[in-house]
N, C-alpha and C positions, 0 to 999 in steps of 0.2 A: 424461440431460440433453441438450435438443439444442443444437445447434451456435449458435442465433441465442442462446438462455438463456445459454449460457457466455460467448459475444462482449459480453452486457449486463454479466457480472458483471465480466468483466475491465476495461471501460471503465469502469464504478465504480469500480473499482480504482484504476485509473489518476487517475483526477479526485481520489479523494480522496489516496492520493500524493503529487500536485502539491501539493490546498490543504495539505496535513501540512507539507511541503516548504517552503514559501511562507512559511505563516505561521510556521515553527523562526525559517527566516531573516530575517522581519519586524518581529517583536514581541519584547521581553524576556518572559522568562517565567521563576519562578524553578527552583532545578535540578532539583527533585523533576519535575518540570510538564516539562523541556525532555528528561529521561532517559526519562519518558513516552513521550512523541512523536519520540523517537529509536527507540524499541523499535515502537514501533508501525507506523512506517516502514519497519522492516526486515522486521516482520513482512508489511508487506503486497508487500515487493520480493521478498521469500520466497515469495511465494503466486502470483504475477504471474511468476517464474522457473519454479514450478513447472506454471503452465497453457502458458506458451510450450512446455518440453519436460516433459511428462509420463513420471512414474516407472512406469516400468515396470512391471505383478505378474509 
């Protein structure tokens, strides 16, 4: 994968993050819907943690 491909996915990343983010803290939403978008969050800070410092083989 090159360098510019990875730089697009992480700023996808990113963007979507924020609106995840955003909209947690804008909307009700009920708790099935908000435990959702809590995991999915972490999932993508998880993934964003791991392209900044990559695991080593």
């Amino acid at each position: 994968m090159s360098t510019e491909e990875l730089n697009k996915i992480i700023a996808v990343k990113k963007m979507d993050l924020e609106e995840c983010e955003q909209e947690l803290n804008s909307r009700y939403y009920p708790s099935i819907v908000r435990i959702a978008i809590m995991n999915y969050i972490s999932v993508l800070q998880e993934q964003l943690k791991n392209f900044n410092h990559p695991i080593k083989k």
